[in-house]
MMTF fields as JSON, N, C-alpha, C and O atoms, coordinates in Angstrom:
{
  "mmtfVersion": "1.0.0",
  "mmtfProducer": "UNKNOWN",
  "numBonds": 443,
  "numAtoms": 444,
  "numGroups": 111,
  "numChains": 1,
  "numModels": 1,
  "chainsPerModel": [1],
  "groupsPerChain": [111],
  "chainIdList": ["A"],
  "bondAtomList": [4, 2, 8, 6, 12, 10, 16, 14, 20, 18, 24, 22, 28, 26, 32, 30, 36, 34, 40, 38, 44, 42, 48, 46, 52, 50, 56, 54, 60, 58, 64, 62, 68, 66, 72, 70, 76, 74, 80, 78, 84, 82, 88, 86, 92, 90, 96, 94, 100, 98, 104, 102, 108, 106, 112, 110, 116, 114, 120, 118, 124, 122, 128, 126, 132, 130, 136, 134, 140, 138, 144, 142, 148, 146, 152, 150, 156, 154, 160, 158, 164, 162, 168, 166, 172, 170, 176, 174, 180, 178, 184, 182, 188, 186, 192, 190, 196, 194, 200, 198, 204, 202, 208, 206, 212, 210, 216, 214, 220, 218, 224, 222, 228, 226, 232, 230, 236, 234, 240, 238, 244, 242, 248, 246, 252, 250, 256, 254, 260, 258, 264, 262, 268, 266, 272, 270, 276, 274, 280, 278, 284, 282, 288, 286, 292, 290, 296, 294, 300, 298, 304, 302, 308, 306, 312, 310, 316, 314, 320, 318, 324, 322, 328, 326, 332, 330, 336, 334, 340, 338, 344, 342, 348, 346, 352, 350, 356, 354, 360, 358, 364, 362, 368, 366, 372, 370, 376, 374, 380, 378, 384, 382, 388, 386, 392, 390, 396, 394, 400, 398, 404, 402, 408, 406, 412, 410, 416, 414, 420, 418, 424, 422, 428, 426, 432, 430, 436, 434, 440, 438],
  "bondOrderList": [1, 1, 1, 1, 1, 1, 1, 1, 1, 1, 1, 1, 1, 1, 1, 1, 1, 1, 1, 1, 1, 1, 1, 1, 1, 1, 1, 1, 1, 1, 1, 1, 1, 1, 1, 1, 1, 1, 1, 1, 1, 1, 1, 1, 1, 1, 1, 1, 1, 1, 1, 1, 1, 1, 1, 1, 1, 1, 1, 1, 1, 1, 1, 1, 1, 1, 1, 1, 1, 1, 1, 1, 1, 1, 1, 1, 1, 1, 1, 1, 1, 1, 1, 1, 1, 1, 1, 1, 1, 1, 1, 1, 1, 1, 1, 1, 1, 1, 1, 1, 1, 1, 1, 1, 1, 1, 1, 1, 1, 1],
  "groupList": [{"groupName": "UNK", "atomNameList": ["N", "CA", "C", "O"], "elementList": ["N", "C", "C", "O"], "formalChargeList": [0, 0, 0, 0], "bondAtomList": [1, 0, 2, 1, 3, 2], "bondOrderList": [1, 1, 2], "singleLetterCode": "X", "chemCompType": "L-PEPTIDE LINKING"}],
  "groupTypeList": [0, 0, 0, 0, 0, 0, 0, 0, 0, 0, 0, 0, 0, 0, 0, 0, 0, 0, 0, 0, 0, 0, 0, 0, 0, 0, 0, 0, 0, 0, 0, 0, 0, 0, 0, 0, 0, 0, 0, 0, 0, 0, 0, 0, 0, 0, 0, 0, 0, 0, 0, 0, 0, 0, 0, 0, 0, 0, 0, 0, 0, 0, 0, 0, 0, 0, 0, 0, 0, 0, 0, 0, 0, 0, 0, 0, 0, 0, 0, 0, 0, 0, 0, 0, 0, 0, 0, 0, 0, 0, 0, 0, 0, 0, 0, 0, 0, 0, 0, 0, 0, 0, 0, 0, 0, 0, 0, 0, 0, 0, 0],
  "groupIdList": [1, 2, 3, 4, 5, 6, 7, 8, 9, 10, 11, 12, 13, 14, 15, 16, 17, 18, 19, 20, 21, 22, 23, 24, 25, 26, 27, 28, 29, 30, 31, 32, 33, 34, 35, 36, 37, 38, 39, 40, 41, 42, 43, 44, 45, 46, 47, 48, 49, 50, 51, 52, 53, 54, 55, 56, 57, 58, 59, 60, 61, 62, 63, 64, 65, 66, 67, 68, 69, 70, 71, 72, 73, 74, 75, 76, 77, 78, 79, 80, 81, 82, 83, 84, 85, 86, 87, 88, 89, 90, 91, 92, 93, 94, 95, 96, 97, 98, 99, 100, 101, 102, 103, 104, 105, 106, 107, 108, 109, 110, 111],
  "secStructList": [7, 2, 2, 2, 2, 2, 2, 2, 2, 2, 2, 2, 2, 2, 2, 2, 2, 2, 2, 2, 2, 2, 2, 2, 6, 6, 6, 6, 1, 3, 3, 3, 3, 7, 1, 2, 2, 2, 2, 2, 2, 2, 1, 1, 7, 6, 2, 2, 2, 2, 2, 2, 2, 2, 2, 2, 6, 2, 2, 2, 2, 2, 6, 6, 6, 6, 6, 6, 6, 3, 3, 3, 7, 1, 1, 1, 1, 1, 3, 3, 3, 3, 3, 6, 6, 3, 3, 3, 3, 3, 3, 3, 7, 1, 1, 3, 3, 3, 3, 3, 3, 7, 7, 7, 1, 1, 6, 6, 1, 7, 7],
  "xCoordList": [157.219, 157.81, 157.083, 157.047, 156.612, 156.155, 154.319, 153.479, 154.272, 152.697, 152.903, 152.414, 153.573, 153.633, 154.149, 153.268, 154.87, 155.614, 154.221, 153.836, 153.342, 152.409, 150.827, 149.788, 150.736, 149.616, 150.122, 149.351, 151.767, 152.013, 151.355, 150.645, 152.045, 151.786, 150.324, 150.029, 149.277, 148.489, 147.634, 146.603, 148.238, 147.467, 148.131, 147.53, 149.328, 149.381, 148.827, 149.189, 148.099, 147.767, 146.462, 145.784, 145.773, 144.34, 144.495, 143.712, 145.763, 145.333, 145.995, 145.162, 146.676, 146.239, 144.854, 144.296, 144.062, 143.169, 142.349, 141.668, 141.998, 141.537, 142.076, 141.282, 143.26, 143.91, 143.613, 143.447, 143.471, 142.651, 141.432, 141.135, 140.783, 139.605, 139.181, 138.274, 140.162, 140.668, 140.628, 140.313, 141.095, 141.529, 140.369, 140.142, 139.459, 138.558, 137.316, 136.629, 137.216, 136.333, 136.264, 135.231, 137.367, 137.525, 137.384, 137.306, 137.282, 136.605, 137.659, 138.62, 137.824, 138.839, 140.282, 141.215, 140.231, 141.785, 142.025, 141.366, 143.253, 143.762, 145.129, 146.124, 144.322, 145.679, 146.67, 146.313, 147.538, 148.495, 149.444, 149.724, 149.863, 150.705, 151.774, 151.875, 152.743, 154.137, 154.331, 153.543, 155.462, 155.546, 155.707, 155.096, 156.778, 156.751, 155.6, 155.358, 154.313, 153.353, 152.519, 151.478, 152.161, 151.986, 152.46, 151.541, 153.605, 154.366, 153.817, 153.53, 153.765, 153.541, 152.087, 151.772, 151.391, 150.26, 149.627, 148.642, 150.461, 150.345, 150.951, 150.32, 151.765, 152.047, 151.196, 151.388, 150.446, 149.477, 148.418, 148.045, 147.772, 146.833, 145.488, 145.195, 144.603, 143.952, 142.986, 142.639, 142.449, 141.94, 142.32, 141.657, 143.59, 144.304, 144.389, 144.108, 144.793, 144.674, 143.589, 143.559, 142.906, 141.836, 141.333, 140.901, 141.43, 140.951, 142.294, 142.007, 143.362, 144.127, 143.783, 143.949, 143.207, 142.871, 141.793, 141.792, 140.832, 139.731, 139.6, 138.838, 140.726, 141.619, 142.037, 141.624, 142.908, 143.66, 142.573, 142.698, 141.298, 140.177, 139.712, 139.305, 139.713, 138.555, 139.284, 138.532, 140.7, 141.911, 141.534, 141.535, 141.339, 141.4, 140.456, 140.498, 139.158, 137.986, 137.72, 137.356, 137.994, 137.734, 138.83, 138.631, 139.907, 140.992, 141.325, 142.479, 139.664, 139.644, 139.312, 139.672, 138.552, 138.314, 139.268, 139.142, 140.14, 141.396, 142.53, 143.639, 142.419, 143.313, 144.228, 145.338, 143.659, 144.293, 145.139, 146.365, 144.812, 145.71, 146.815, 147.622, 146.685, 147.74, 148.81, 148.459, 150.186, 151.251, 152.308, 152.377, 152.936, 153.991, 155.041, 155.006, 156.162, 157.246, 158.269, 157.875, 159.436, 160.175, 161.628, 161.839, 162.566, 163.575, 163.661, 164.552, 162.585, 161.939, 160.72, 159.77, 160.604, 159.498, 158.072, 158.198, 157.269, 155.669, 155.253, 155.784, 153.717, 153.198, 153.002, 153.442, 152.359, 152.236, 150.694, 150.049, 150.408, 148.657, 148.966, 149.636, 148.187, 148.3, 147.004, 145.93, 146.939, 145.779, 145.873, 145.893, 145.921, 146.057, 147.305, 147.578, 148.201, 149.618, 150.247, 151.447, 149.471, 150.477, 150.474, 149.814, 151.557, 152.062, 151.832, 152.116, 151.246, 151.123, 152.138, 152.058, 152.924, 153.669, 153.5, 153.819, 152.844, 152.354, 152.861, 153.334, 152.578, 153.17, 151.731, 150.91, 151.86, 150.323, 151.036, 151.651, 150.687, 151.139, 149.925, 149.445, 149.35, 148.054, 146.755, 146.347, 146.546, 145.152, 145.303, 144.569, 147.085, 147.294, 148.083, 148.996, 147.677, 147.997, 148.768, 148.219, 150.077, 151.208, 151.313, 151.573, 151.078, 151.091, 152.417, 152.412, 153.862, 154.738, 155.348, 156.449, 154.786, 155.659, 154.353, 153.627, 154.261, 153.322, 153.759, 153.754, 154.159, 154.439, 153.799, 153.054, 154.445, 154.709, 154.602, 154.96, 154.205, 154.944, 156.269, 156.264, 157.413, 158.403, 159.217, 159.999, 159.236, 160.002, 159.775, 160.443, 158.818, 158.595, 159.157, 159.474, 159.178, 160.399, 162.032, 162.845, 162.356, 163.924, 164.034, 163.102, 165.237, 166.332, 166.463, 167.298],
  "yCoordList": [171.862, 170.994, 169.642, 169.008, 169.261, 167.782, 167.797, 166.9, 169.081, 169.318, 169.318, 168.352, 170.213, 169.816, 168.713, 168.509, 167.843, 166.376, 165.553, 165.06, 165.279, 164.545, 165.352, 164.79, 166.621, 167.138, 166.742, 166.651, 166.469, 166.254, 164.067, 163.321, 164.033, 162.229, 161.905, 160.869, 162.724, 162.298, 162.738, 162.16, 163.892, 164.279, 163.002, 162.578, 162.716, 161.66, 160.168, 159.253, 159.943, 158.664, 159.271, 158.48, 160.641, 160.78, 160.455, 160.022, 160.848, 161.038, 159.217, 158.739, 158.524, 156.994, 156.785, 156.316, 157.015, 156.321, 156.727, 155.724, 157.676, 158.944, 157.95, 157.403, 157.708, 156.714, 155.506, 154.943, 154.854, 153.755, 153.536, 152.768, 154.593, 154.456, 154.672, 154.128, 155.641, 156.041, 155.032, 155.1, 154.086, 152.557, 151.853, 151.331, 151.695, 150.362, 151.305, 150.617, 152.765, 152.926, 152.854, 153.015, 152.612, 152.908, 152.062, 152.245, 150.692, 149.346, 149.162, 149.193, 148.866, 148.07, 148.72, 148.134, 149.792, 150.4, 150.973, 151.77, 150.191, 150.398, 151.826, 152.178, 152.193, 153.607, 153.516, 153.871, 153.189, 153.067, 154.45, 155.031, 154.803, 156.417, 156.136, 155.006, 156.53, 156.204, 157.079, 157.947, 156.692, 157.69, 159.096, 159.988, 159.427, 160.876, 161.218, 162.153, 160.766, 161.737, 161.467, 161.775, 161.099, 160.966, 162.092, 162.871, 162.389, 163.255, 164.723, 165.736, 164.616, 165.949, 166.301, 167.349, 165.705, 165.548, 166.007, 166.744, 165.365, 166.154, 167.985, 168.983, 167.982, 169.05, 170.474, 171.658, 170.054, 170.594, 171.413, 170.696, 172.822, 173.083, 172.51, 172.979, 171.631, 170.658, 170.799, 169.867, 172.276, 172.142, 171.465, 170.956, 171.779, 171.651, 170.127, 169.561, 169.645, 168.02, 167.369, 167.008, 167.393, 166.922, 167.133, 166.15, 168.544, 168.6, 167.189, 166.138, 167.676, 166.835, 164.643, 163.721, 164.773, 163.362, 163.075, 162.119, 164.416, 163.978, 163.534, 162.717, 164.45, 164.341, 163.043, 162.524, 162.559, 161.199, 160.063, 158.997, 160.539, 159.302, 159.39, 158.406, 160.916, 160.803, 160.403, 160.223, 160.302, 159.757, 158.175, 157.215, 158.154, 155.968, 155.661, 154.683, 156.419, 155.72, 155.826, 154.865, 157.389, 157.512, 158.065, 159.162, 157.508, 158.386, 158.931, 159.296, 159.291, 160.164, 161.486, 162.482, 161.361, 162.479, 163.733, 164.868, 163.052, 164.354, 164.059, 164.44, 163.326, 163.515, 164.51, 164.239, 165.806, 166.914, 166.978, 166.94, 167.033, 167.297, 165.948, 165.88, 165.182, 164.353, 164.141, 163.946, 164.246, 164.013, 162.898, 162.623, 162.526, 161.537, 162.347, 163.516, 161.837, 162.428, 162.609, 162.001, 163.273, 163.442, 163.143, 163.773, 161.945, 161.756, 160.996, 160.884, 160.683, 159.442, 159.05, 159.748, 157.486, 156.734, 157.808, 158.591, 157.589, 157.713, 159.534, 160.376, 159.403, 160.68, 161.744, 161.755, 162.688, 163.618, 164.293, 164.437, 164.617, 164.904, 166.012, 166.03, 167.268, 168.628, 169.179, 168.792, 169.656, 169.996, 171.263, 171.391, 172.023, 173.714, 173.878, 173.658, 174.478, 175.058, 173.342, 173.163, 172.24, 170.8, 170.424, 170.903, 168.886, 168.166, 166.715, 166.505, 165.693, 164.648, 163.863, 163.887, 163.285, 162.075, 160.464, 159.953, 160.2, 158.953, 157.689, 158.134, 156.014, 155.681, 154.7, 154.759, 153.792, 152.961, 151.252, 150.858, 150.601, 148.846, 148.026, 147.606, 147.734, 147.003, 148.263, 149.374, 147.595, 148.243, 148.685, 148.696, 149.081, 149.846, 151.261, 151.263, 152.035, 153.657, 153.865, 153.664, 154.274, 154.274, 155.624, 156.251, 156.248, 157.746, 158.234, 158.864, 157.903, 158.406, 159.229, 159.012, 160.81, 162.585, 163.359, 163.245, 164.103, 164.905, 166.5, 166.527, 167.906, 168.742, 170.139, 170.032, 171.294, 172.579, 172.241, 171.065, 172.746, 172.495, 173.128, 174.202, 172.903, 173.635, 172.517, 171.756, 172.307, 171.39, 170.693, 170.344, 169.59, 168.252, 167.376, 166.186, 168.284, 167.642, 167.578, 167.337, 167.793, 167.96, 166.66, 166.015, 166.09, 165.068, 164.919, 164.139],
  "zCoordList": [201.589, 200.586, 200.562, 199.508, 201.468, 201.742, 201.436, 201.373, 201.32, 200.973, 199.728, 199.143, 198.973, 197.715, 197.237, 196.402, 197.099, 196.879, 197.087, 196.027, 198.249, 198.266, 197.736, 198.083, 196.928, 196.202, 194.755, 193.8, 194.658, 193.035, 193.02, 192.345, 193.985, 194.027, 193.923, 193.329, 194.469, 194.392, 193.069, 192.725, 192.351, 191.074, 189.753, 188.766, 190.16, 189.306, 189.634, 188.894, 190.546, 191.024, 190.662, 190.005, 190.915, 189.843, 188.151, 187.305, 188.131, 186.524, 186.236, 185.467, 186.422, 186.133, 186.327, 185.336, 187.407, 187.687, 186.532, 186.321, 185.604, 184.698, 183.679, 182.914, 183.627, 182.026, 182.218, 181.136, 183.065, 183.214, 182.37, 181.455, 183.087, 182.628, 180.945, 180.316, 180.504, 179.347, 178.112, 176.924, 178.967, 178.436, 178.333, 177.242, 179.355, 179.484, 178.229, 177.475, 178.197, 177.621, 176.201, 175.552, 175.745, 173.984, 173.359, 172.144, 173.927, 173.255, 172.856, 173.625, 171.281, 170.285, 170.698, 171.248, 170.376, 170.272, 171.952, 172.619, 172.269, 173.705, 173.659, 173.024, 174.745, 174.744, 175.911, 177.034, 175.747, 176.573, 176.405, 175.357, 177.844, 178.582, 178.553, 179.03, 178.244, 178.704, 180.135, 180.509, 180.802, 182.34, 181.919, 182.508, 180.579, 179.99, 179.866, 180.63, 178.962, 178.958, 179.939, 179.359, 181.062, 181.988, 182.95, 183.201, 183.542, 183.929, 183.198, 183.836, 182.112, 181.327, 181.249, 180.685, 181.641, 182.007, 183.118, 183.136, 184.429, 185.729, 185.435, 185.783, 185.005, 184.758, 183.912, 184.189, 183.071, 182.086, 183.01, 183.938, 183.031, 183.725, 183.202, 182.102, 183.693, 184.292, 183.233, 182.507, 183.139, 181.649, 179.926, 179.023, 180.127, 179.081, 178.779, 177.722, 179.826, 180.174, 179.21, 178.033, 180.054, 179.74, 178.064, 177.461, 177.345, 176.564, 175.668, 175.095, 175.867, 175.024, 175.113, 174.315, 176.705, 177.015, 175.604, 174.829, 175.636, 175.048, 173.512, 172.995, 172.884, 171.594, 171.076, 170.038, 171.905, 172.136, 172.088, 171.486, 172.95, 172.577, 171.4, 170.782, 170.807, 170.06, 168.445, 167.487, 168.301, 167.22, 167.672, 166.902, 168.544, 168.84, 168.322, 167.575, 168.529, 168.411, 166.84, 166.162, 166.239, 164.753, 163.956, 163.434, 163.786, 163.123, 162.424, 162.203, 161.469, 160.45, 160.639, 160.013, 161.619, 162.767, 162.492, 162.031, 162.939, 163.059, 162.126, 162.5, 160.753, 160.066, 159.526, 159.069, 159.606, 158.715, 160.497, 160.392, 161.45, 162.953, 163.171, 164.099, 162.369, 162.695, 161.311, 160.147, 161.838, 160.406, 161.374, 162.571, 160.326, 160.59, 160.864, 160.477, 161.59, 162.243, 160.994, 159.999, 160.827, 159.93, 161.034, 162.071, 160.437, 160.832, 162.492, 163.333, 162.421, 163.656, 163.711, 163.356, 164.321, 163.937, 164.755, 165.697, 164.263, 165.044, 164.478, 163.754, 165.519, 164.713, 165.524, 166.674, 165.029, 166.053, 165.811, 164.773, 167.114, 166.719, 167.54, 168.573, 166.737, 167.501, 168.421, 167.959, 169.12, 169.928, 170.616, 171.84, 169.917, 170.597, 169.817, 168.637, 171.152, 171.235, 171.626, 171.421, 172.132, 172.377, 171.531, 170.609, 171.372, 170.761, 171.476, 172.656, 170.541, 171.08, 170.371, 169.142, 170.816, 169.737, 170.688, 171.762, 169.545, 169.99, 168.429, 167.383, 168.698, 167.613, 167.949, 168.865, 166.753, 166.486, 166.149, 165.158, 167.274, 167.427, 167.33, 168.383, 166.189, 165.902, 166.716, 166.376, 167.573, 167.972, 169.833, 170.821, 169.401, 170.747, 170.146, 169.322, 170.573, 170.455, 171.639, 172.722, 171.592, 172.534, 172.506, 171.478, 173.867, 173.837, 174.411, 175.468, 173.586, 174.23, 174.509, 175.016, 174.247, 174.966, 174.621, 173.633, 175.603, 175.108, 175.812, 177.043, 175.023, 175.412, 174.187, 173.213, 174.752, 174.11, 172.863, 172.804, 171.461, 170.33, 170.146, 170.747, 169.557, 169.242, 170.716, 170.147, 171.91, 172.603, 172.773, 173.746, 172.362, 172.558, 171.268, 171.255, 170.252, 169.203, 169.516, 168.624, 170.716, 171.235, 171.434, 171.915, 171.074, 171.648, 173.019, 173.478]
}
């Protein structure tokens, strides 16, 4: 139990260090994690991760990029950018991209 508890602590203290960097590299537009997608993140198999990390940069840097993959939410604020079978819902505060849930499609729209 204590092997796993400190292999989960430390994959999320990789993947800040990973969003960090996330951050310093995108120049203008800053991406900030909430602890939910963060959490959902550690959770994601490692491939998957990443490809969605890479997604998330590549909407900051050019957001026309992936226009037809991103729609506005219906019946709550912010948007959602799709990337496979995930769901990113993230919302846009000047020239910070707030990445707040990121899951399954079909349960990451739950209450």
């Amino acid at each position: 139990m204590r092997v796993l508890l400190l292999h989960y602590v430390l994959q999320i203290a990789n993947l800040c260090c990973v969003m960090i960097c996330d951050l310093l590299q995108k120049g203008m537009t800053q991406i900030a994690y909430s602890t939910a997608a963060i959490r959902a993140l550690a959770r994601i198999p490692a491939s998957i991760a990443k490809t969605i990390r890479a997604k998330i940069g590549q909407y900051a840097a050019n957001p026309e990029s992936l226009a037809n993959n991103v729609k506005r939410l219906q019946g709550r604020p912010g948007y959602r950018l799709r990337v496979g079978n995930y769901r990113v819902i993230f919302d846009r505060d000047g020239n910070v991209l707030n990445i707040l849930e990121i899951g399954p499609r079909g349960s990451v729209y739950g209450d």
